[in-house]
C-alpha positions in Angstrom: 0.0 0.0 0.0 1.2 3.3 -1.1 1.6 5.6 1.8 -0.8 8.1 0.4 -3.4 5.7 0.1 -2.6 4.6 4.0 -3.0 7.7 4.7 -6.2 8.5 3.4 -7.7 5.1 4.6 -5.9 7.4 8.5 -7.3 10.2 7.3 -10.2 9.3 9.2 -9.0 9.3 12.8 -7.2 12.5 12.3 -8.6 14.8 14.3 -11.1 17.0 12.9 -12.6 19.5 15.1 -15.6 21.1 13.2 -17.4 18.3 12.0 -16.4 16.9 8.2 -14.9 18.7 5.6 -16.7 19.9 2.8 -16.1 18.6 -0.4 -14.7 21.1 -3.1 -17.3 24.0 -3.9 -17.4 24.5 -7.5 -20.2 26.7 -9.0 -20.9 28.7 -11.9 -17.1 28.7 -12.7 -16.2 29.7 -9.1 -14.3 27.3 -7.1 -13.6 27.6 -3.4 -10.6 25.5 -1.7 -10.4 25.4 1.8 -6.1 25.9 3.7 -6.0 24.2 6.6 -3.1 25.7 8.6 -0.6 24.7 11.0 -0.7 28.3 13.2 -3.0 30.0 15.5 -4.8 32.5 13.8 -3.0 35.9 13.6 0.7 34.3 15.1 3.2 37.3 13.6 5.1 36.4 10.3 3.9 32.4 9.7 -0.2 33.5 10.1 0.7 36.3 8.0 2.0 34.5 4.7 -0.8 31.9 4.5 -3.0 34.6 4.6 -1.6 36.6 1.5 -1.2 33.4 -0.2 -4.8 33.4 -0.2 -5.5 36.8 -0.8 -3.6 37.2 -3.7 -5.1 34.2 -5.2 -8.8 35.7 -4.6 -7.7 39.0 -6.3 -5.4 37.6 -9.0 -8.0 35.4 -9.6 -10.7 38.2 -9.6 -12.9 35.7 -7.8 -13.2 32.9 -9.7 -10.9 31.1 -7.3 -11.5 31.3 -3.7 -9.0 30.4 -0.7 -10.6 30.0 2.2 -8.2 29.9 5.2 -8.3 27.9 8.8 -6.4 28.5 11.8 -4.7 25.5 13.5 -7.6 24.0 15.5 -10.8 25.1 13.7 -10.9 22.6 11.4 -8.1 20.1 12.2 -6.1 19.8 15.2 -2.5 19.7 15.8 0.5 19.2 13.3 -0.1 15.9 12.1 -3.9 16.3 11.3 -3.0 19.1 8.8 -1.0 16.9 6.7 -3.6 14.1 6.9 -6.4 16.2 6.0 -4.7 16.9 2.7 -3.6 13.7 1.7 -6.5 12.3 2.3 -8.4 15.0 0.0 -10.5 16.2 3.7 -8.8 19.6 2.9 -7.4 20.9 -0.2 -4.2 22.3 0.9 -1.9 23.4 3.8 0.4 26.1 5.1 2.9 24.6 7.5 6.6 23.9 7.4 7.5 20.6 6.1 10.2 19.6 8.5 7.1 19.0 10.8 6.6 16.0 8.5 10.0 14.2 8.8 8.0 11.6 10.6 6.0 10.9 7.0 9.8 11.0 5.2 12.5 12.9 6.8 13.4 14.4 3.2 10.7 16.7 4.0 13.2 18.7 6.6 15.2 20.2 3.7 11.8 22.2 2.4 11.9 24.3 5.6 15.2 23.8 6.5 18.0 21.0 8.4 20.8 22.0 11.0 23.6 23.4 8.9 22.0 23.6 6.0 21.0 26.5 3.8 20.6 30.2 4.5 17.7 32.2 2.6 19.6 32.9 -0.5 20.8 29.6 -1.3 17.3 27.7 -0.6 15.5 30.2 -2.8 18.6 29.5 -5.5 18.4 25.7 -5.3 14.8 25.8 -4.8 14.1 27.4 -8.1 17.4 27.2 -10.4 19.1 24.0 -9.5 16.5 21.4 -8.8 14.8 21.9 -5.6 11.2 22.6 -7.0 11.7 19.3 -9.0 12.7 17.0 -6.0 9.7 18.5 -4.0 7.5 17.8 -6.3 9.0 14.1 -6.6 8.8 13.5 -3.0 5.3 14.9 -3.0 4.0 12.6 -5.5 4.5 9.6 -3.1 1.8 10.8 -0.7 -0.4 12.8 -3.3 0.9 16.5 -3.0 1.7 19.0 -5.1 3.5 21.9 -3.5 5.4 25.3 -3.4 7.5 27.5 -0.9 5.5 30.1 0.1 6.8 32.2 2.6 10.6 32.3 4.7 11.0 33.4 8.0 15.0 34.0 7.7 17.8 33.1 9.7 16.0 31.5 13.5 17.3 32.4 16.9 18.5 29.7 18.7 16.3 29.9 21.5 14.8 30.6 24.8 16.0 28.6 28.1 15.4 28.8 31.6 19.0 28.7 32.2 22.7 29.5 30.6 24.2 26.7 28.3 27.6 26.3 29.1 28.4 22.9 27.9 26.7 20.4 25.4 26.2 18.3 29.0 23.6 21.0 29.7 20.9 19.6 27.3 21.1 16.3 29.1 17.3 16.1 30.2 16.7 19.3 29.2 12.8 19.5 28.0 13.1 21.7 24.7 10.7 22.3 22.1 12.1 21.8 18.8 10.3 20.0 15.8 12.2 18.9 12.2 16.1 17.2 12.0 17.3 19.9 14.6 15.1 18.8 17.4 16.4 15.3 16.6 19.9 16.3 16.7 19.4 17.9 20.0 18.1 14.5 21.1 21.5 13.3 20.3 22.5 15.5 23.1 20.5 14.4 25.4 17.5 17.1 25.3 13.7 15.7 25.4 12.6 17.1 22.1 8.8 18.1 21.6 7.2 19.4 18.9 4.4 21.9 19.8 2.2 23.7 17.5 3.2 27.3 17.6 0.1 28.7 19.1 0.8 26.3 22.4 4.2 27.1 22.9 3.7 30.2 25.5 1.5 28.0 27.5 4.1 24.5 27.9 6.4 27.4 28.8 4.6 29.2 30.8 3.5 26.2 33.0 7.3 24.3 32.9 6.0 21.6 30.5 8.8 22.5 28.7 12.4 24.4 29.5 12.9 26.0 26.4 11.7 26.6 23.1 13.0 28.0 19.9 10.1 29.6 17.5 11.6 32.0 15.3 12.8 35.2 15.7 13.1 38.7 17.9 9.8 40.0 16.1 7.6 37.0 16.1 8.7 35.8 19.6 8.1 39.1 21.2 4.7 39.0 19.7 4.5 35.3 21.2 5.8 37.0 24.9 8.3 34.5 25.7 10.2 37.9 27.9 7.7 37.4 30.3 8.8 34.2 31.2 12.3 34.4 30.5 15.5 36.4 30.2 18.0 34.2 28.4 17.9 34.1 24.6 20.9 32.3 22.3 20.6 35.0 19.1 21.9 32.0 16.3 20.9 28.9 16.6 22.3 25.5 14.5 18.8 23.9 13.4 17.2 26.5 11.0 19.4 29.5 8.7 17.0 29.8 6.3 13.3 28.8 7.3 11.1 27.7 4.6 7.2 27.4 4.8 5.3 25.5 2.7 2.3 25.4 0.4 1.1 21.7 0.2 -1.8 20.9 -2.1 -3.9 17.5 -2.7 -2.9 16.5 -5.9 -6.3 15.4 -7.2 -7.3 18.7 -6.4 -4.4 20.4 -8.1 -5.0 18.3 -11.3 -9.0 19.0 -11.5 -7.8 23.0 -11.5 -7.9 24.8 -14.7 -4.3 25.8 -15.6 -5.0 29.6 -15.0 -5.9 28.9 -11.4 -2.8 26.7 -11.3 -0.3 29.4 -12.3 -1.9 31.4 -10.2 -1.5 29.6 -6.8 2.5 29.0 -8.0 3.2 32.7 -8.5 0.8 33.6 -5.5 3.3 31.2 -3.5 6.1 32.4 -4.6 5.4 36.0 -4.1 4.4 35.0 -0.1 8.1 33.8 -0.2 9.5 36.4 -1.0 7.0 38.8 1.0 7.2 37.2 4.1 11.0 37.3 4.0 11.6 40.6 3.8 8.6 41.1 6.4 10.8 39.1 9.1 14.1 41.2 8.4 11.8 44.3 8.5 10.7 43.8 12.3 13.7 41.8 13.8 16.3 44.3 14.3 14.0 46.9 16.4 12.1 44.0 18.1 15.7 42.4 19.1 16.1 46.4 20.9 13.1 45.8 22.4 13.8 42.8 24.1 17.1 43.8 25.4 15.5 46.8 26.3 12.7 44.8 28.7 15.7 43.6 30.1 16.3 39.6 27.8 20.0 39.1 28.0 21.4 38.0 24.6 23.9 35.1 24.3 25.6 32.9 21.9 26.8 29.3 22.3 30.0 28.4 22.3 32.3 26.8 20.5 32.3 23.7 22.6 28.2 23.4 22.1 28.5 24.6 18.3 31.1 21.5 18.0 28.2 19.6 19.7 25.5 20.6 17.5 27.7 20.0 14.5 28.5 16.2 15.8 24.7 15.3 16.4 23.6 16.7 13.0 25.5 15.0 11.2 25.1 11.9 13.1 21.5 12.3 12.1 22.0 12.8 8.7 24.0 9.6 8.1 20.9 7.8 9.7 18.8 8.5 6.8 21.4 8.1 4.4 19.9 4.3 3.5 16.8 6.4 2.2 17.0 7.2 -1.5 15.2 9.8 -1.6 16.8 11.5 1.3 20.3 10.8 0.2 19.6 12.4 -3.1 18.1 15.2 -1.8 20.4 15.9 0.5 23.8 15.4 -2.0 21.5 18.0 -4.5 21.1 20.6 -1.5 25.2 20.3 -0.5 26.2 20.4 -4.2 23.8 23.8 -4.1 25.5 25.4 -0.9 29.0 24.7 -2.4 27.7 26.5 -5.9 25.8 29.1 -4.9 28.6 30.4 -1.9 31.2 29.9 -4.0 30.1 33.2 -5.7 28.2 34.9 -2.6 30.8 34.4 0.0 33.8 36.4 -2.1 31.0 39.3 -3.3 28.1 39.5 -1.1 30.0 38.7 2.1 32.7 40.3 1.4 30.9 43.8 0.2 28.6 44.0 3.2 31.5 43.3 5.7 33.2 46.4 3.8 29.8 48.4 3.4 28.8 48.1 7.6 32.1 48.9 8.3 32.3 52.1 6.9 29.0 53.1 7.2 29.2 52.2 11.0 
């Protein structure tokens, strides 16, 4: 059995909150698909690009094709369920990040992104000029989906803890939220690795279900008012340089779409990309003064921890090595970080280095 077709026989004990989903509303030329969601509605940055995916698909569309968007919980319920609902053709699409599906196939991890892997200008260049788009859509076709990046939310911070990491030792027993190849890396160290849905994160915080949490960045995790509960945030983290979200779509769905609509869900996707981006590296630098300035002390790991990371991750690489499709995913996205910085290293790292330091 193939494992979309397992899935959609599971699709039925995924949990859906709000009764079943409609099937897909086509009427007078006018058809209506329904985004399931892995965030809490209005959560800064992530919320943000799944909702202009589907605006600019209404109004590019002038109304003929309708996105109609749900929060994590109103229709489906938690991380898995979102996934499920779309293979199994209960929901059209998603908007998540993939690396929440490594359990499905842990190839998934390099669509949002894997520890040391690739910043934002080298996913966006392997994504769309050197075979990325191709081997998502390959490893999409083995559970029915068709999808797209649509939105980045840029180099992550490396987290929030309730105390100082001095020493890899310090992740022994260490509750930590985490999700994707990172979170199983820090596992290697030790740490008891949970993935919770954004929207619950404050809360396992909050009441000590958890000791730490990475989420994203200064903008988005100030909205989230991690500050409140506490002071110690590592500015760079190991697990995510270049954080892709993704656009997954049934792929019956996608195939019964005339080919307008389709083009216009791919540019629509790739538009939230690049939007969302630039929306993160818009708020992040006065949010970061922010923090420090209700009184977060910022701190980087060192080298001993950074040697650490670097150890586990690729421990869990070779892992999956045996996979096929992982393996050649993951020898197409190292022969695209050696390209691509081979060229922005010497120019682009070497001119802004230059530009900040005489500009001050």
């Amino acid at each position: 059995m193939k494992r979309r077709d397992f899935l959609k026989t599971a699709g039925a004990g995924s949990a859906v909150v709000a009764g079943t989903l409609a099937a897909p509303a086509i009427s007078q030329g006018r058809e209506k698909m329904t985004m399931v969601t892995a965030w809490g509605r209005g959560l800064a940055g992530v919320w943000d690009a799944a909702e202009r995916v589907a605006k600019s698909v209404n109004e590019m569309s002038q109304g003929t094709l309708e996105i109609d968007i749900k929060a994590q919980g109103e229709l489906v319920s938690g991380l898995p369920a979102v996934f499920d609902a779309v293979v199994s053709g209960q929901a059209d699409m998603y908007h998540a990040a993939d690396y929440y599906y490594v359990g499905q196939h842990p190839a998934f991890g390099f669509f949002t992104a894997v520890p040391f892997g690739m910043n934002v200008v080298e996913l966006n260049t392997w994504y769309y000029h050197q075979g990325g788009h191709e081997l998502h859509l390959e490893l999409g076709e083995e559970f029915g989906l068709v999808s797209f990046l649509a939105g980045n939310t840029g180099a992550q911070g490396g987290g929030w803890f309730n105390k100082k990491i001095n020493s890899p030792e310090d992740f022994q027993g260490l509750k930590f939220r985490m999700p994707g190849l990172g979170g199983a890396a820090l596992g290697k160290l030790g740490a008891s690795v949970q993935a919770i849905p954004g929207s619950e994160v404050y809360q396992a915080l909050a009441s000590g279900t958890i000791d730490g949490t990475e989420w994203i960045g200064p903008w988005a995790d100030e909205k989230a008012g991690f500050y409140e509960i506490t002071k110690l945030y590592y500015s760079s983290g190991f697990h995510e340089p270049g954080s892709g979200l993704a656009l997954g779509i049934n792929a019956d769905r996608w195939n019964s779409l005339k080919p307008e609509h389709q083009k216009i869900i791919e540019v629509a996707a790739g538009e939230a990309n690049l939007w969302n981006h630039g929306q993160y590296l818009a708020n992040n630098g006065e949010a970061l003064k922010r923090l420090v300035d209700k009184g977060v002390e910022i701190l980087e790991f060192n080298d001993a921890v950074w040697n650490a990371f670097g150890e586990a991750s690729n421990a869990i690489m070779e892992e999956h090595m045996d996979d096929p499709m992982f393996k050649k995913t993951f020898e197409s996205v190292r022969a695209g970080i050696k390209s691509t910085s081979a060229w922005w290293s010497v120019a682009e790292g070497a001119y802004t280095s230059q530009r900040n330091r005489i500009l001050g």
